[in-house]
Phi, psi and omega in degrees: 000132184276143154326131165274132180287150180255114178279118157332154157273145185128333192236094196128177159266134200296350197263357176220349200267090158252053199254122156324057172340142175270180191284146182205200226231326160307025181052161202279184186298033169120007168074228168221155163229169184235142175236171185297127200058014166236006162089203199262144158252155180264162207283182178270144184316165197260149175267220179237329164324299191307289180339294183308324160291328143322309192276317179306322200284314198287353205253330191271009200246339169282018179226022159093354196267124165294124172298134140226165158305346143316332193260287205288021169256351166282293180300342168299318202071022218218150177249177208317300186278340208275289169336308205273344176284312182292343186276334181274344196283318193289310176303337188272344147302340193077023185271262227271158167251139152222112165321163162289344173280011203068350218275152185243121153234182182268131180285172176310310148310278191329294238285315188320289165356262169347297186300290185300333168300275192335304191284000176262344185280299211285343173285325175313316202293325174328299185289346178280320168292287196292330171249348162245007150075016199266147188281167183309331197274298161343324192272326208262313159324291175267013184280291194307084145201325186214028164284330199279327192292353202248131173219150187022309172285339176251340131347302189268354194286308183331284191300328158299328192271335168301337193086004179064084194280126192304324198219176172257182189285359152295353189061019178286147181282168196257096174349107171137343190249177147295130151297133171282338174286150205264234203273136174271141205234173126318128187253035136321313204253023173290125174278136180299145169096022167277164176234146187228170161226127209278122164242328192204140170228138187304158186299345214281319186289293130024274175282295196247024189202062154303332198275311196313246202024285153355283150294342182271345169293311194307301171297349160100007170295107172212180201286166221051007166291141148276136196214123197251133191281118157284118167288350158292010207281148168319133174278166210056048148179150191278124186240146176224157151278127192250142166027257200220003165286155158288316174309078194311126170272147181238119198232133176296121179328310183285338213262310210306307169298353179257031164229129186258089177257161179255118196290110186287306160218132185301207169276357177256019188051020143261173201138130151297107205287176167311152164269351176238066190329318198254016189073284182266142182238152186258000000 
């Protein structure tokens, strides 16, 4: 009997990728439901498809943005009706609810699921960053390629050997933990001359601006770095001071709202500092 492979996400399209993931530590395929006159049957095994709807669904609901089917066909790349087969498939699974508003959540099942994909991608990413040394945007890249492939015993050997780190290097939390950092502001909304500290940069930034990713590594923004708002900075856009460079970083006003910092002192030198100078807490 042959192994079954497990395919990343990412690879293929949700609308032709059905190749069966195998049982893994990511709960089970779906519990039981119950059907007519038969008493509980168990749900369907999860596809590589579903997986991918799951993690879109959970990601985008991690940015606080009501999930509709508009959004995950966006976030997907995919179009309207293609959206509208998976969402009947996932609801006929027992993953999703759809409101009355279109609005999407995750059932108690979907969300375990969601949580476990999630936390194997941001732990890969931990290891991709923190032990090969690869920058964040990079790291976020070959995560989707070679987290579904890692299973449950070197997952959990990773996440020990890792220290069992609270957030991924984006500073997204690892779904089961705390963020060590306290309350977060947009750093759109900094008055020039704040001094910050970079904790979390959105999923959205992630998923749909890979090059800003790109660039904002290239300038050394990653999370625990300090970045001071320049009050000469140009209009229509946020200049910053990166660490101890000289240089300004110029961030687009929309990019600016997908970076989430904690403020160390305003322009008037007041403020609290962080409780966690190094960012990421193990």
């Amino acid at each position: 009997m042959s192994a079954e492979v497990p395919v990343p996400p990412g690879a293929g399209s949700p609308e032709t990728a059905e190749v069966t993931r195998p049982l893994a530590e990511d709960g089970p395929r779906g519990g039981a439901r119950r059907s007519r006159g038969q008493g509980l049957t168990a749900l369907p095994f999860r596809t590589v498809a579903i997986d991918r709807y799951l993690e879109t669904i959970y990601c985008i609901a991690g940015e606080d943005e009501p999930v509709r089917p508009s959004r995950v066909a966006q976030w997907l790349g995919v179009k309207a009706p293609t959206v509208s087969i998976g969402l009947r498939r996932l609801r006929a699974g027992g993953w999703v609810h759809s409101e009355l508003d279109r609005r999407i959540t995750l059932t108690p099942a979907g969300s375990a699921a969601a949580q476990a994909i999630v936390r194997r991608h941001r732990l890969a990413e931990c290891w991709l960053t923190d032990y090969l040394g690869l920058d964040w945007a990079s790291a976020h890249l070959e995560a989707n390629r070679v987290a579904a492939a890692l299973s449950d015993a070197v997952l959990a050997r990773l996440d020990a050997a890792l220290g069992e780190p609270t957030t991924c290097p984006h500073g997204d939390p690892i779904p089961g933990r705390t963020a060590p950092y306290g309350k977060l502001v947009a750093l759109a909304d900094l008055a020039p001359g704040t001094v910050a500290v970079v904790r979390r940069i959105s999923e959205i930034i992630e998923h749909e601006s890979f090059e800003l990713l790109r660039e904002l590594a290239a300038a050394g923004v990653r999370t625990g770095i300090e970045v001071t708002v320049e009050p000469d900075g140009p209009e229509g856009a946020v200049s910053l001071t990166v660490g101890d460079r000289r240089h300004a970083l110029r961030v687009d006003p929309g990019a600016a709202r997908l970076i989430w910092v904690e403020v160390v002192e305003g322009p008037t030198g007041l403020g609290t500092p962080p409780s966690d100078p190094d960012g990421r807490s193990r």
